[in-house]
TIMI-2910 file (N, C-alpha, C, CB; in pm, 1 decimal, decimal comma, always signed):
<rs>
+----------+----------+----------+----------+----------+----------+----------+----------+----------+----------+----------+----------+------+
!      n_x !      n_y !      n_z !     ca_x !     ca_y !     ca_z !      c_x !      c_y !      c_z !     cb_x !     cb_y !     cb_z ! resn !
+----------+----------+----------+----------+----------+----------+----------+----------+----------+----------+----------+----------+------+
!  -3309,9 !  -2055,7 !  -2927,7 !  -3384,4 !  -2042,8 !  -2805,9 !  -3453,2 !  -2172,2 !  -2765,2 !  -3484,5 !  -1934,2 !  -2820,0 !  Unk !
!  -3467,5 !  -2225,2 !  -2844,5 !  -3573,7 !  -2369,4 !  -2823,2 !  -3443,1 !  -2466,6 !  -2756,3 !  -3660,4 !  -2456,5 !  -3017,2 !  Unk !
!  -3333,5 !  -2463,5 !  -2768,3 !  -3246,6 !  -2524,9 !  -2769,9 !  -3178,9 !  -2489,6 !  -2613,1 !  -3178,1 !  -2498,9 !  -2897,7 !  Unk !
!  -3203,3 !  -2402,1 !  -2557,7 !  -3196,4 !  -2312,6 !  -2415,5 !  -3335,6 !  -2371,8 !  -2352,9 !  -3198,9 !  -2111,8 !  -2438,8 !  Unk !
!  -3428,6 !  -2302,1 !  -2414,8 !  -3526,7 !  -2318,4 !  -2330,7 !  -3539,5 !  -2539,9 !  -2285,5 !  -3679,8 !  -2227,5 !  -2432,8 !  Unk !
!  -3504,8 !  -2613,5 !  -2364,2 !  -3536,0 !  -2774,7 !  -2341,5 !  -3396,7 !  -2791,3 !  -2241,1 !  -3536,9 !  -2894,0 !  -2516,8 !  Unk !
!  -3326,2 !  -2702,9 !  -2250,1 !  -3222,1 !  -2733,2 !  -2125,5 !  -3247,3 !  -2672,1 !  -1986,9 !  -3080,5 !  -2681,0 !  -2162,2 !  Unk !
!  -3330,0 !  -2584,9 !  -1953,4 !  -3323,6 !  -2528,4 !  -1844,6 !  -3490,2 !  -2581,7 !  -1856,7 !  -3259,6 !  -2362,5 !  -1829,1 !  Unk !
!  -3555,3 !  -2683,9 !  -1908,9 !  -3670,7 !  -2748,2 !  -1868,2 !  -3800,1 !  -2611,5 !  -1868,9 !  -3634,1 !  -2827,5 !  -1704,1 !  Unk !
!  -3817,3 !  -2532,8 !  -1927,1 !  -3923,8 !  -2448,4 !  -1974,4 !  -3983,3 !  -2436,9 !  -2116,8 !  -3885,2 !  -2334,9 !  -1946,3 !  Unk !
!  -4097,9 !  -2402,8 !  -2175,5 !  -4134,9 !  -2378,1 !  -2263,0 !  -4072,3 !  -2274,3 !  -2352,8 !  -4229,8 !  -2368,9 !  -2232,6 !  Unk !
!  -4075,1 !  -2315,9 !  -2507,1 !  -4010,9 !  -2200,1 !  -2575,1 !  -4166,0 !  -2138,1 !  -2659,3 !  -3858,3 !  -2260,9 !  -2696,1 !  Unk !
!  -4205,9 !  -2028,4 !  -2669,0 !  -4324,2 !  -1974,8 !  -2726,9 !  -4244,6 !  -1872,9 !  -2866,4 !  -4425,4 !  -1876,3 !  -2589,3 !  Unk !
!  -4266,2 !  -1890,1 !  -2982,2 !  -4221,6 !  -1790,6 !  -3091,1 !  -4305,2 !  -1706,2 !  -3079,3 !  -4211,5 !  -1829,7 !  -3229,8 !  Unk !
!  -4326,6 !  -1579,0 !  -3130,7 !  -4415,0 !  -1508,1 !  -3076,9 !  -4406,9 !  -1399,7 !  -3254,1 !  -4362,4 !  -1437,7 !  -2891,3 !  Unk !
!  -4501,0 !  -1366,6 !  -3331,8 !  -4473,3 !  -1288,8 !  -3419,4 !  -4410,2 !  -1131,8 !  -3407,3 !  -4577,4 !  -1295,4 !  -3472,6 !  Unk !
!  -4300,7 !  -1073,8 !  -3460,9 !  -4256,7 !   -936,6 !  -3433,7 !  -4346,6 !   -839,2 !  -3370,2 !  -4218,4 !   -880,9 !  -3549,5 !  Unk !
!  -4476,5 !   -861,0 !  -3479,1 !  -4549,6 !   -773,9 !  -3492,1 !  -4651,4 !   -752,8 !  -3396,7 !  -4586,1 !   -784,1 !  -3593,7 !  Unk !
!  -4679,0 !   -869,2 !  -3323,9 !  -4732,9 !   -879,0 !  -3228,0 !  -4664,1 !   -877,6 !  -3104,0 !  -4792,8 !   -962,8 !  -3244,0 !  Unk !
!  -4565,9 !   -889,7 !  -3078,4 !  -4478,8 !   -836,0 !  -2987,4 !  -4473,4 !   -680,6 !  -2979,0 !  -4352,6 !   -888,1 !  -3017,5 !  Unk !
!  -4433,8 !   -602,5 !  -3068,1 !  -4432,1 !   -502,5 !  -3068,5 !  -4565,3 !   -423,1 !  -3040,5 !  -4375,5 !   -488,7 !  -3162,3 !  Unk !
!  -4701,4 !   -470,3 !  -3099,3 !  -4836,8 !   -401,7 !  -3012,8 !  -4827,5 !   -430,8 !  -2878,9 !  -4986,9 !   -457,4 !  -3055,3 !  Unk !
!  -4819,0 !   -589,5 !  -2781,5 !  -4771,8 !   -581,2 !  -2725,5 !  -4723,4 !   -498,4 !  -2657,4 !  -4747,5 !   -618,3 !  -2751,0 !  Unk !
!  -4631,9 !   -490,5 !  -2634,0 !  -4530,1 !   -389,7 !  -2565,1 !  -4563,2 !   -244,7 !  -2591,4 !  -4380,8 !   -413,2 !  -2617,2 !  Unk !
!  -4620,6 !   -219,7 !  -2683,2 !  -4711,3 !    -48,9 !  -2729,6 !  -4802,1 !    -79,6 !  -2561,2 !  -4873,1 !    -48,9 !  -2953,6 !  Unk !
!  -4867,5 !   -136,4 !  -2568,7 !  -4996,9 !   -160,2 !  -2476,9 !  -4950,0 !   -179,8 !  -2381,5 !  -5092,9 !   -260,2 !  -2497,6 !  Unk !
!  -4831,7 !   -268,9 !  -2263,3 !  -4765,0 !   -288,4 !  -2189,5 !  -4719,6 !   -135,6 !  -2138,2 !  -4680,2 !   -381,7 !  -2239,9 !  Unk !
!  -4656,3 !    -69,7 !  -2216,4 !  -4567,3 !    +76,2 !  -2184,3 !  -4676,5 !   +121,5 !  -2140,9 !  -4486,3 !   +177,6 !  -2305,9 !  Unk !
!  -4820,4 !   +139,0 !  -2245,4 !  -4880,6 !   +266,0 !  -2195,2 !  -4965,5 !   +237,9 !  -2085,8 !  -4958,1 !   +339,7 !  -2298,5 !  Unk !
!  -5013,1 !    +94,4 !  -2068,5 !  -5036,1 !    +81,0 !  -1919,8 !  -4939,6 !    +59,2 !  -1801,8 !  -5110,9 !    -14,2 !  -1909,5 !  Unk !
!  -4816,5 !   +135,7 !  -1815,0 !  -4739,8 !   +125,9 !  -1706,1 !  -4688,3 !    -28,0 !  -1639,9 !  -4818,0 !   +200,4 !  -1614,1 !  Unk !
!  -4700,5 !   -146,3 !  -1751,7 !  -4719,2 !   -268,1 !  -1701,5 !  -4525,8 !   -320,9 !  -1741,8 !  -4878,5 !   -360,9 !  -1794,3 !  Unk !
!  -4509,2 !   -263,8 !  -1810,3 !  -4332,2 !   -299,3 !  -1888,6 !  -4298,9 !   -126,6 !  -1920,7 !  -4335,2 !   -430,8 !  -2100,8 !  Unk !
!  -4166,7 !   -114,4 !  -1914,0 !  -4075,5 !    -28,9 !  -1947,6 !  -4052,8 !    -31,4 !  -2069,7 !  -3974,7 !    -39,6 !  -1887,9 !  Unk !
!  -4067,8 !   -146,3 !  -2144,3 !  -3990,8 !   -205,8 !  -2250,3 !  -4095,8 !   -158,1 !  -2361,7 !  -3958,5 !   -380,3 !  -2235,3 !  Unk !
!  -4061,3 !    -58,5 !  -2492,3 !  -4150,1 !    -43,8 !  -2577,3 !  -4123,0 !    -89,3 !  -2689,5 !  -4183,1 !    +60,7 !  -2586,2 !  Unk !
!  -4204,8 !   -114,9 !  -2848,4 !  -4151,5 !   -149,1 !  -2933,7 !  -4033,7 !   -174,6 !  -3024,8 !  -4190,4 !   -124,5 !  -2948,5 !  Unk !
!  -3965,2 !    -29,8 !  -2996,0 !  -3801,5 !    -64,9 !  -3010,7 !  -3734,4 !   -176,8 !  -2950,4 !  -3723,0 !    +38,9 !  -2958,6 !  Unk !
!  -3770,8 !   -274,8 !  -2860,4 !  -3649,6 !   -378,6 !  -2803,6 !  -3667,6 !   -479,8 !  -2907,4 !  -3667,3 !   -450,3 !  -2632,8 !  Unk !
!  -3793,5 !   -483,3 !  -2987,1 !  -3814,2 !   -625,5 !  -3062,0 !  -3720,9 !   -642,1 !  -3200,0 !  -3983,4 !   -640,0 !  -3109,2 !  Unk !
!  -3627,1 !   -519,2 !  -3226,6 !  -3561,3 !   -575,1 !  -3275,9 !  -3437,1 !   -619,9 !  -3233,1 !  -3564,4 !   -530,5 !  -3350,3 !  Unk !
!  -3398,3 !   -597,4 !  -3095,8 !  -3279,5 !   -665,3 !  -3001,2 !  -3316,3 !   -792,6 !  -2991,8 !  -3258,6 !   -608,2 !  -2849,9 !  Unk !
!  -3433,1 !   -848,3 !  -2969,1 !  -3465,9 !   -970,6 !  -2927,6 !  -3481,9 !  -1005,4 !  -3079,0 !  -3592,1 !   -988,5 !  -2817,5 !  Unk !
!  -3493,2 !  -1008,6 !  -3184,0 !  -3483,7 !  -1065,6 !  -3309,6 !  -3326,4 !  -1081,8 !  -3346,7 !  -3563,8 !   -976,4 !  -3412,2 !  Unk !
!  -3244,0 !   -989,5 !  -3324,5 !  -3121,2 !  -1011,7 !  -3382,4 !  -3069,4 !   -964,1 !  -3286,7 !  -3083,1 !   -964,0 !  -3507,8 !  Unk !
!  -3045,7 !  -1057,4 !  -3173,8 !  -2934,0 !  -1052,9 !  -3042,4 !  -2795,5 !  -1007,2 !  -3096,6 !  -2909,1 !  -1216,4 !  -2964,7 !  Unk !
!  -2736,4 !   -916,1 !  -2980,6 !  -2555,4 !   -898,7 !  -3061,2 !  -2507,1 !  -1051,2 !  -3035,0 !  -2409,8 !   -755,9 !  -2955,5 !  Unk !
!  -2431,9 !  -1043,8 !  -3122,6 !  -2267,0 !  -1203,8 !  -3016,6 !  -2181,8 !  -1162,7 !  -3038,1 !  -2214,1 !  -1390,1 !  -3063,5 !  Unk !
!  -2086,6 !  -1210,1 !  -2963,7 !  -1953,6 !  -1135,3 !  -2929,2 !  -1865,9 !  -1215,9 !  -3032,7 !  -1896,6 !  -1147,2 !  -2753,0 !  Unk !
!  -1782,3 !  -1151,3 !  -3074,2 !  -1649,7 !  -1243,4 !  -3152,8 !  -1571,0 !  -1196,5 !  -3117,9 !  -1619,6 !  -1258,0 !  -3294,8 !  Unk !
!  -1536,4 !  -1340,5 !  -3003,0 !  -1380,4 !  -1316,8 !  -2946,8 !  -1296,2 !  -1372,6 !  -2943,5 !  -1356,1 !  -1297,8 !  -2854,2 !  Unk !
!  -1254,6 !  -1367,1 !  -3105,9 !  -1125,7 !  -1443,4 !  -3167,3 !  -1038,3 !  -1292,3 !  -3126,5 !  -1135,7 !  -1506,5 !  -3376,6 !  Unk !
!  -1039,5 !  -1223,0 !  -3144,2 !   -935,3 !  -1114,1 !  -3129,6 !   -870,8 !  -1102,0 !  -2946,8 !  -1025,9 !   -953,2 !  -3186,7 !  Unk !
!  -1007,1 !  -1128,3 !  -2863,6 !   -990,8 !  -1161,1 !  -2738,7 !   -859,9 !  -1306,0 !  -2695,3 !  -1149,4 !  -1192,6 !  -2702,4 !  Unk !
!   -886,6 !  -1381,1 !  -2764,5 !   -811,3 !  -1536,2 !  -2768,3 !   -650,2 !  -1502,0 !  -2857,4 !   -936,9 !  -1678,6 !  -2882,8 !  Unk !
!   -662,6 !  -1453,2 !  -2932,5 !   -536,7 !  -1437,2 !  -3032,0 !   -449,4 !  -1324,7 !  -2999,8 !   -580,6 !  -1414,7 !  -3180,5 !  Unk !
!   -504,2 !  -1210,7 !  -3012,2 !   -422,9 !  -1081,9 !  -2974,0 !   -397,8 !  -1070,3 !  -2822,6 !   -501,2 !   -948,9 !  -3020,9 !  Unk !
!   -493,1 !  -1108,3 !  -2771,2 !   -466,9 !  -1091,1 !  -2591,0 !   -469,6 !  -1177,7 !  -2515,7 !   -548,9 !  -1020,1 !  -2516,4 !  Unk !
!   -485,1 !  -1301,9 !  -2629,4 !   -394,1 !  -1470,2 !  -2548,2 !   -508,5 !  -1528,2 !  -2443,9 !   -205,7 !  -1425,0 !  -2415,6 !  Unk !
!   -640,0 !  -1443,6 !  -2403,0 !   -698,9 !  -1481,8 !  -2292,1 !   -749,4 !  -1622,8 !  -2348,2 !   -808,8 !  -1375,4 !  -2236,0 !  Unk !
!   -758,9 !  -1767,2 !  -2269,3 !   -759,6 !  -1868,1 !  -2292,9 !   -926,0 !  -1851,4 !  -2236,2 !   -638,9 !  -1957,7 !  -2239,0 !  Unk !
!  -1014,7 !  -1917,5 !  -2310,2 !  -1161,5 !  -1915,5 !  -2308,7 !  -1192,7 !  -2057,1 !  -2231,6 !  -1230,0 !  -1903,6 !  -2471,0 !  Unk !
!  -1229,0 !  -2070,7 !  -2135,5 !  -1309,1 !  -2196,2 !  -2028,0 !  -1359,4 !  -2263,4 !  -2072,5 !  -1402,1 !  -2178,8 !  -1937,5 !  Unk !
!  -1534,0 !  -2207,5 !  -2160,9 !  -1626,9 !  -2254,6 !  -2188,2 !  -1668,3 !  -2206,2 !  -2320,4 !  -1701,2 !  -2242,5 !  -2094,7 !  Unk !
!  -1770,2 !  -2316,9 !  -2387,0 !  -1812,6 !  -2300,2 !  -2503,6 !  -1974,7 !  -2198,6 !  -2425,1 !  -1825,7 !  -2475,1 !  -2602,9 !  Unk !
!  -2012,7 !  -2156,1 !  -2536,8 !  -2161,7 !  -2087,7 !  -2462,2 !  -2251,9 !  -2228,2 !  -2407,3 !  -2280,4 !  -1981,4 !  -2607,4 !  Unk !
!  -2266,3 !  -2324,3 !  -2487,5 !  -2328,6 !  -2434,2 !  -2392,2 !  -2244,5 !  -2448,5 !  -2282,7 !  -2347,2 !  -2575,3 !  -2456,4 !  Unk !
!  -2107,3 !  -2433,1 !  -2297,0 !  -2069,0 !  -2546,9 !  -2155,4 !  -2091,1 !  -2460,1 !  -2064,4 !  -1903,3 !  -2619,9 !  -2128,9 !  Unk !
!  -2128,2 !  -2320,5 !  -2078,3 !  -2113,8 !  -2217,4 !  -1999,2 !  -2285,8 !  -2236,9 !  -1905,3 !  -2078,0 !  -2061,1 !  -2106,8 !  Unk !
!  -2344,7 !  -2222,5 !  -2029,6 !  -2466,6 !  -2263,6 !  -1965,8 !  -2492,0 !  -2382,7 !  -1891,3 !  -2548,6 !  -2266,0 !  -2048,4 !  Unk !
!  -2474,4 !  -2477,6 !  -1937,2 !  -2462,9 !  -2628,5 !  -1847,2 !  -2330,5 !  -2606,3 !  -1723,7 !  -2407,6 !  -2787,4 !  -1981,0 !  Unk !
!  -2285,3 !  -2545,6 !  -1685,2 !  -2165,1 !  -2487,8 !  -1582,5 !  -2254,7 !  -2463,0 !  -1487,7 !  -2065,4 !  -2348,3 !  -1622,9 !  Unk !
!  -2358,3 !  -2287,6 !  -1548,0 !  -2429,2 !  -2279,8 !  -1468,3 !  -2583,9 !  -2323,2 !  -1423,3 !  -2408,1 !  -2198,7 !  -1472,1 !  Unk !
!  -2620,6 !  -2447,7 !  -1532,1 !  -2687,0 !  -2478,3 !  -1462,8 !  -2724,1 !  -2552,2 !  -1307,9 !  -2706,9 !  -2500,6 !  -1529,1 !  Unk !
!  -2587,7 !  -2661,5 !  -1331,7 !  -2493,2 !  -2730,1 !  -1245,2 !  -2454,2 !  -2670,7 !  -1106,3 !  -2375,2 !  -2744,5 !  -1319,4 !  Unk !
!  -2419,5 !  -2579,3 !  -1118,6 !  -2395,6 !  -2479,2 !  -1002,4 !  -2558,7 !  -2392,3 !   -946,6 !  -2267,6 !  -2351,0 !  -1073,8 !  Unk !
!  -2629,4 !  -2376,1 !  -1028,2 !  -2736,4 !  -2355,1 !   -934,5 !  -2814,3 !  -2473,2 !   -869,1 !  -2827,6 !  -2277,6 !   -999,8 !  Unk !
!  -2789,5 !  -2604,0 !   -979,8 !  -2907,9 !  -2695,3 !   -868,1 !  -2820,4 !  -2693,1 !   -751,2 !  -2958,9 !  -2886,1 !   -913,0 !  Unk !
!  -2694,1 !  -2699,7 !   -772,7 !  -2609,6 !  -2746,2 !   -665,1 !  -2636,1 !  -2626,9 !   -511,2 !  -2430,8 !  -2744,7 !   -738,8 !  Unk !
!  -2636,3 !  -2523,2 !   -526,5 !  -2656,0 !  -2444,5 !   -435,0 !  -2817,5 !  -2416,8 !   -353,5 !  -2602,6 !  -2338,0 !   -498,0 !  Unk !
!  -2920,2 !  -2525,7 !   -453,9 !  -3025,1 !  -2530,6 !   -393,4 !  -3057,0 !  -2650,4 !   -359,9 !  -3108,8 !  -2477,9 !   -449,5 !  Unk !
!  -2987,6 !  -2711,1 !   -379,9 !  -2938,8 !  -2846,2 !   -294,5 !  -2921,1 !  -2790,0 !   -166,1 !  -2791,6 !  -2925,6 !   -345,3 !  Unk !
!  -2821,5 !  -2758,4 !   -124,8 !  -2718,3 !  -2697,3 !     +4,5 !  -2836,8 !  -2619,0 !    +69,5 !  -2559,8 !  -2576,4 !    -46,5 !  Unk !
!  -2941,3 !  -2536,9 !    +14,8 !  -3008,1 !  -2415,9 !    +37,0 !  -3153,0 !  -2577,5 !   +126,0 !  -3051,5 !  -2275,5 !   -163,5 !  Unk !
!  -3173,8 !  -2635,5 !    +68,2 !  -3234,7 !  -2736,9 !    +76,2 !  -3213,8 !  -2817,7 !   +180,8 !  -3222,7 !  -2788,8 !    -16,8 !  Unk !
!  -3093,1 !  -2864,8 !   +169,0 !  -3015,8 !  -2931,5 !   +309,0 !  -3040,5 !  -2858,3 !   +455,4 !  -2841,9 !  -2923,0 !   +286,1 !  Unk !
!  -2977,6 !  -2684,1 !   +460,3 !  -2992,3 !  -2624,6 !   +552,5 !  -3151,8 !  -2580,0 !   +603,0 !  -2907,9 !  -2533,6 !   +526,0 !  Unk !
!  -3262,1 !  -2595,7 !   +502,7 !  -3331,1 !  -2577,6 !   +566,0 !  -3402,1 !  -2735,9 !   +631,4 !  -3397,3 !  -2481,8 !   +495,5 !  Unk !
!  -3355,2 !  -2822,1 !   +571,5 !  -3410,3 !  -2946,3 !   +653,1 !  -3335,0 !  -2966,6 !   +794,9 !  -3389,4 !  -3087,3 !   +561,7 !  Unk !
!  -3233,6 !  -2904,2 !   +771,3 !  -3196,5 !  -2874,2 !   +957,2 !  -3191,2 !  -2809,7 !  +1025,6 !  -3120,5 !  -2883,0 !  +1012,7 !  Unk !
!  -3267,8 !  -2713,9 !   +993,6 !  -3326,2 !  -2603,6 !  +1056,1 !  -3479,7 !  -2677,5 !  +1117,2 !  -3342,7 !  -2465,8 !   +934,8 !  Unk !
!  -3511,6 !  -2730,7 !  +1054,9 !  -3698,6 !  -2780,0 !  +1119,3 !  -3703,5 !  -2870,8 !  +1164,3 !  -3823,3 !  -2806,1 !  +1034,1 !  Unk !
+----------+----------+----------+----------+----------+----------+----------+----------+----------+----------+----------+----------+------+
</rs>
């Protein structure tokens, strides 16, 4: 995450389980998040996909590495707020 977060230029905060999870106890019951103690162990041990069987058995040829995927789209959003940027300077 630290490694995401210094590419898309934001702070990375670790945060203890355990305190996440009161957290989010307190969040739910003030109606402030949906999200209750059960997600903190999704966010501790994210799934990942393994898709060697995807590449080998069903031949699909893979684009991007997960960085290049991310740096793809980072690329493509400045780029569209560029354009978003442009049109409004000729608009005024």
């Amino acid at each position: 995450m630290p490694e995401i977060a210094a590419m898309t230029n934001r702070e990375s905060l670790t945060v203890p389980a355990a305190v996440l999870k009161f957290a989010l106890r307190i969040g739910r019951a003030w109606g402030s998040t949906e999200h209750g103690p059960e997600r903190v162990a999704f966010l501790q041990y994210r799934p990942v996909l393994d898709n060697r069987r995807l590449r080998e058995e069903l031949g699909v040829p893979l684009r991007y590495t997960s960085r290049e995927a991310l740096e793809a789209y980072l690329l493509a959003r400045a780029e569209q707020a560029s354009v978003a940027a442009g049109r409004r300077s000729l608009e005024a």
